[in-house]
C-alpha positions in Angstrom: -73.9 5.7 -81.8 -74.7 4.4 -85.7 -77.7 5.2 -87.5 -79.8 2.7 -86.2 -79.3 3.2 -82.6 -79.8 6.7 -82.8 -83.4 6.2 -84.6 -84.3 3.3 -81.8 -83.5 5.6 -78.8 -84.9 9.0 -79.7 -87.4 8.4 -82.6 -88.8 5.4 -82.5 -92.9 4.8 -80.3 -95.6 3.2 -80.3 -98.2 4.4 -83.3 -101.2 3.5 -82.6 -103.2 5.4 -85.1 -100.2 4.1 -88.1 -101.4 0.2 -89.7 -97.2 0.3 -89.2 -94.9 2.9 -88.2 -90.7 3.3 -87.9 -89.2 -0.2 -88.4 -90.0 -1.4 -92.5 -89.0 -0.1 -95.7 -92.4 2.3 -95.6 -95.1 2.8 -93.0 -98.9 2.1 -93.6 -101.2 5.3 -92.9 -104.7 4.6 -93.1 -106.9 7.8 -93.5 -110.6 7.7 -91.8 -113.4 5.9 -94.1 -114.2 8.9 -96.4 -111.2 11.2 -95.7 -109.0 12.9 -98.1 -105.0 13.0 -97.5 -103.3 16.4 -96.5 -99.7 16.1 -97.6 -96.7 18.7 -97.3 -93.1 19.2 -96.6 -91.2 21.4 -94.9 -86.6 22.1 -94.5 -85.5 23.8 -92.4 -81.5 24.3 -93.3 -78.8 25.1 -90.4 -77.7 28.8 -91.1 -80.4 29.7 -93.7 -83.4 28.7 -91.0 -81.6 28.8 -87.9 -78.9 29.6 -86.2 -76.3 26.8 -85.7 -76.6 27.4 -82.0 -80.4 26.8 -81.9 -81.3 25.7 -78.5 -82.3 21.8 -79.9 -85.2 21.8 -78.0 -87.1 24.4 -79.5 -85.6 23.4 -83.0 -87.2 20.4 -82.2 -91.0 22.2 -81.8 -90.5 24.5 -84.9 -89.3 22.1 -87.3 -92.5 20.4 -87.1 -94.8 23.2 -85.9 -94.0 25.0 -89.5 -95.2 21.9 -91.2 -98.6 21.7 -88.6 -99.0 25.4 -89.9 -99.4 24.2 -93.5 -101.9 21.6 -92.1 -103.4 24.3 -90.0 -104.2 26.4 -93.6 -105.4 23.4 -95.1 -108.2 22.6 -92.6 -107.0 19.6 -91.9 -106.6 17.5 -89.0 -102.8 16.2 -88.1 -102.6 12.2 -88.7 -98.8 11.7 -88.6 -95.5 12.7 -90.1 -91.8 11.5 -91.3 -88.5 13.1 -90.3 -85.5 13.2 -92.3 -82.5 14.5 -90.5 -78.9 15.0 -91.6 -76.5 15.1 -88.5 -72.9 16.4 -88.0 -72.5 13.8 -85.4 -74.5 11.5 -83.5 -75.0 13.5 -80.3 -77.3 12.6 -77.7 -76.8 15.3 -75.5 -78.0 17.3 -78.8 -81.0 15.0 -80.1 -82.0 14.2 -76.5 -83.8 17.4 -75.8 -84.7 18.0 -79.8 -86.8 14.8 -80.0 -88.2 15.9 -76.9 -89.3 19.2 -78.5 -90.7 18.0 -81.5 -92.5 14.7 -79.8 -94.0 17.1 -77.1 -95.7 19.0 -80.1 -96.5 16.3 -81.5 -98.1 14.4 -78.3 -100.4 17.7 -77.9 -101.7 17.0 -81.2 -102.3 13.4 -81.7 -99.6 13.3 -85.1 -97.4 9.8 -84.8 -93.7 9.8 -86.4 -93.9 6.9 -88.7 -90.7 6.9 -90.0 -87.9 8.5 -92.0 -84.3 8.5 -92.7 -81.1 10.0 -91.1 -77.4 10.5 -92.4 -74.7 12.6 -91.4 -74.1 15.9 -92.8 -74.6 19.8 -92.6 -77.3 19.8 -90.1 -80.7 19.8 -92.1 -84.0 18.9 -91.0 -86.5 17.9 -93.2 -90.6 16.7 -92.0 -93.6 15.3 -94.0 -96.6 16.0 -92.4 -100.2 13.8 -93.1 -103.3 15.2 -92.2 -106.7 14.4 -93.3 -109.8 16.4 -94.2 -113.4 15.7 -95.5 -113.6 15.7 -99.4 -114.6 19.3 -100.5 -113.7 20.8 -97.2 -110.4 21.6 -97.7 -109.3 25.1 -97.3 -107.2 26.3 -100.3 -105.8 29.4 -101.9 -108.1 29.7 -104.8 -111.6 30.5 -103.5 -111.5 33.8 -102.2 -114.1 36.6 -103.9 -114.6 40.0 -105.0 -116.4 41.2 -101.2 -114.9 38.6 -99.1 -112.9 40.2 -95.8 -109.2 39.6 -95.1 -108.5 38.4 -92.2 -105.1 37.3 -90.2 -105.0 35.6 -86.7 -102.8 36.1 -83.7 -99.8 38.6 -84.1 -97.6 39.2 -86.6 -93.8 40.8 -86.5 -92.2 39.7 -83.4 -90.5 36.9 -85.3 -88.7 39.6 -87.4 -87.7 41.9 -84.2 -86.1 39.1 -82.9 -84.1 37.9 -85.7 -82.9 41.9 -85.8 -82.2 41.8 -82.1 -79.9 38.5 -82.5 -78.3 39.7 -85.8 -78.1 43.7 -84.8 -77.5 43.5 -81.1 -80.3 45.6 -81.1 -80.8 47.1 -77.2 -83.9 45.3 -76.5 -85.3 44.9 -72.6 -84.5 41.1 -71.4 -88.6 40.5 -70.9 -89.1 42.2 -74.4 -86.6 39.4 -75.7 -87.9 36.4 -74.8 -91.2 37.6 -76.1 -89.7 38.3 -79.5 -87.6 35.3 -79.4 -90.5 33.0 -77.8 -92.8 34.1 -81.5 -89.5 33.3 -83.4 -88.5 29.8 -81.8 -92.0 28.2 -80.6 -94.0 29.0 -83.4 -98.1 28.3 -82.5 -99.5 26.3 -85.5 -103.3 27.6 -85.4 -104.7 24.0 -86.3 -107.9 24.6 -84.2 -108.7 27.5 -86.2 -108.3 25.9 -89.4 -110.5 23.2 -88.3 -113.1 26.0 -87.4 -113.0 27.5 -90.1 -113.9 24.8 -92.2 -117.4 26.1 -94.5 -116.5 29.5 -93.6 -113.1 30.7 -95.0 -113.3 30.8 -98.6 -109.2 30.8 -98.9 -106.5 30.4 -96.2 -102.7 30.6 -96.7 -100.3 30.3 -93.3 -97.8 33.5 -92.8 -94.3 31.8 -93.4 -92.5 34.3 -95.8 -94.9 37.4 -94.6 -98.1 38.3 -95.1 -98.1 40.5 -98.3 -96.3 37.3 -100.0 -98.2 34.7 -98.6 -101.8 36.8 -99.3 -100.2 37.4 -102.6 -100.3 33.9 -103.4 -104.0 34.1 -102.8 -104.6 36.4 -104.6 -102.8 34.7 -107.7 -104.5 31.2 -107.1 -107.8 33.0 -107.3 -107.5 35.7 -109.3 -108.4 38.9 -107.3 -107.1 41.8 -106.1 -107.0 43.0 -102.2 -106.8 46.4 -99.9 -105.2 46.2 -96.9 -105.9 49.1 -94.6 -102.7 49.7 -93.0 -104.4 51.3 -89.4 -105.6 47.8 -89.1 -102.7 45.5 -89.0 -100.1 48.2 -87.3 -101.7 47.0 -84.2 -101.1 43.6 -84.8 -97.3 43.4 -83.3 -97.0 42.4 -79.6 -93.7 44.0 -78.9 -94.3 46.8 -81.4 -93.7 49.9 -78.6 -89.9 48.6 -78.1 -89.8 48.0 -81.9 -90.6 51.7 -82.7 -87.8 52.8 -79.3 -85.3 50.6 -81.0 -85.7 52.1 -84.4 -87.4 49.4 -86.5 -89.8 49.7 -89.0 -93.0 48.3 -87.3 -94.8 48.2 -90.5 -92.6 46.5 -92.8 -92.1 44.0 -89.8 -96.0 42.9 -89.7 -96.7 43.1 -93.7 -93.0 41.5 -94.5 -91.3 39.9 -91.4 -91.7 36.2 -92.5 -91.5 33.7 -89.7 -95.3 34.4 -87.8 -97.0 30.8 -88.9 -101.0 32.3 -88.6 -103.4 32.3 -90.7 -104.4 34.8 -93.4 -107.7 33.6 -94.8 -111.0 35.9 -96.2 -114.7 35.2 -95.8 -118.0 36.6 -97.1 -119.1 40.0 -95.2 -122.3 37.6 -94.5 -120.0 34.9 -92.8 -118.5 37.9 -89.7 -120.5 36.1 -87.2 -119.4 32.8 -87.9 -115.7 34.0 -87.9 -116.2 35.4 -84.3 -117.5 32.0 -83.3 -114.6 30.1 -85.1 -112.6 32.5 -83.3 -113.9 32.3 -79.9 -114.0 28.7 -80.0 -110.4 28.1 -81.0 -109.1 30.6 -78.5 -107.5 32.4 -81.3 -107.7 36.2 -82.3 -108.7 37.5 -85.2 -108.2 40.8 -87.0 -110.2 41.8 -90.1 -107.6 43.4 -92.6 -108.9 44.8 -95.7 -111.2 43.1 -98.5 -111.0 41.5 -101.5 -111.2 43.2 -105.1 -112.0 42.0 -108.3 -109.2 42.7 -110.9 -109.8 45.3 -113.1 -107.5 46.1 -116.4 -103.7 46.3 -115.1 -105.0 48.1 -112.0 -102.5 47.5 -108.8 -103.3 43.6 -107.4 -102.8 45.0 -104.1 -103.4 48.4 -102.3 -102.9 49.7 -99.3 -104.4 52.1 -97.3 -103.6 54.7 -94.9 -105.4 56.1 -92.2 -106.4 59.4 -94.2 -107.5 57.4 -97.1 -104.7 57.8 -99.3 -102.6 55.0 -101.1 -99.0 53.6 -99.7 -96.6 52.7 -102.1 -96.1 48.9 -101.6 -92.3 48.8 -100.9 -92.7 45.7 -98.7 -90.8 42.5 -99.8 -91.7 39.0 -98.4 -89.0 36.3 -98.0 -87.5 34.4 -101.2 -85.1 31.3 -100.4 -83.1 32.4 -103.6 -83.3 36.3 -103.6 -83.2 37.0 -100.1 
């Protein structure tokens, strides 16, 4: 199968929301009358984001799902994406279910592949995503304030247990498994409540590298400090009882494990209210964390908080592509 055959059969539709999708030297995306563009890119890299074995199918729903997460963080609203693929050989019995995966995904959410390119190589997967999003609506990482809550959605953790279980052959139950593994391999992108939270969160960020890194960010981009109050997020982990039995660190796993794709975004105390609602009407939980701080001299950017009161050391590292 050469190059072009493979793009006809498994990644090549209709687009009917694209002026001109997968066929030309470059598609023609036309935002809505008034709409910003939300742009960002995403590689995922065969034995530093995966496993070579990776079932395709949900490679397929993760390689785009973790660019839908940006989207997600952004507020926006998914218009369509391109796909860039390196190949160690033309295998259909390989892309068959992987397109099928990622096309599912992006069925469920109305975002068209316009186009791309493809080459053989080490197998690397690379996505563009578009998105679009009223102009001054966006959510970004540099508004949050001195008083806003913290707050992070779904679970957090079970991505990490499951990378430990596959690399450790840690003794994990089999239902216990394909929970972890389900958090690690089909990611949720929370893109319904990023659009909820549009005029309510005052910054957002998604959980990719863990969420002391990617609230760190945050907190750089807008200048503040934060407390996280560590009795609020140990309960965030699904599988955290066979996590503690099988020896792991539950808390380095939710504030460090990387891999999650939610939300960490803050609000004013005034706006609790309207994050229930945003939260209840996107069918996605929500747990307040800690606060913001304002910066004071070369205080500690970030504390955390125990139970008692008193103050953790922060020993927690987040994931770095070229220290890690």
């Amino acid at each position: 199968m050469g190059e072009f055959e493979l793009i006809q059969q498994f990644f090549t539709r209709p687009t009917p929301r694209a002026v001109l999708g997968v066929g030309d030297d470059c598609a023609l995306l036309q935002p809505a009358p008034g709409m910003q563009l939300a742009i960002s890119s995403d590689m995922l890299v065969s034995g530093r984001h995966f496993f070579a074995d990776a079932d395709p199918y949900a490679l397929g729903h993760k390689a785009l799902a973790v660019n839908l997460s940006d989207l997600a963080a952004c507020g926006a609203k998914p218009l369509a994406f391109t796909l860039a693929l390196a190949l160690p050989a033309a295998d259909p019995a390989w892309l068959e279910p992987f397109a099928k995966g990622m096309l599912a995904l992006a069925d469920a959410h109305g975002c068209e592949l316009i186009g791309g390119d493809t080459t053989k190589g080490p197998l690397n997967i690379c996505i563009t995503v578009f998105g679009e999003v009223p102009p001054r609506q966006a959510l970004l990482r540099s508004g949050a304030r001195a008083g806003d809550d913290i707050y992070v959605s779904g679970t957090l953790g079970d991505a990490r247990l499951a990378l430990q279980a596959r690399l450790e052959k840690l003794n994990l139950a089999d239902a216990t498994m394909k929970s972890a593994c389900q958090h690690m391999d089909m990611p949720t992108a929370r893109l319904e409540l990023g659009l909820a939270l549009r005029g309510i969160a005052t910054a957002a960020a998604d959980v990719s590298d863990g969420l002391l890194g990617d609230l760190g960010h945050i907190l750089e981009r807008s200048g503040v400090g934060a407390t996280i109050y560590t009795d609020m997020v140990q309960g965030l982990m699904h599988n955290a009882e066979a996590a503690c039995a099988a020896g792991q660190d539950v808390l380095a796993f939710v504030l460090a494990g990387g891999d999650d794709y939610e939300l960490v975004f803050t609000a004013a105390p005034e706006q609790r209210a309207a994050v229930g609602a945003a939260s209840k009407n996107s069918n996605t939980i929500v747990t307040r964390i800690g606060h913001i701080d304002a910066l004071a001299g070369t205080n500690t950017s970030l504390r955390l908080i125990a139970s008692d009161g008193s103050a953790l050391p922060n020993r927690f590292t987040s994931f770095d592509h070229f220290s890690t």
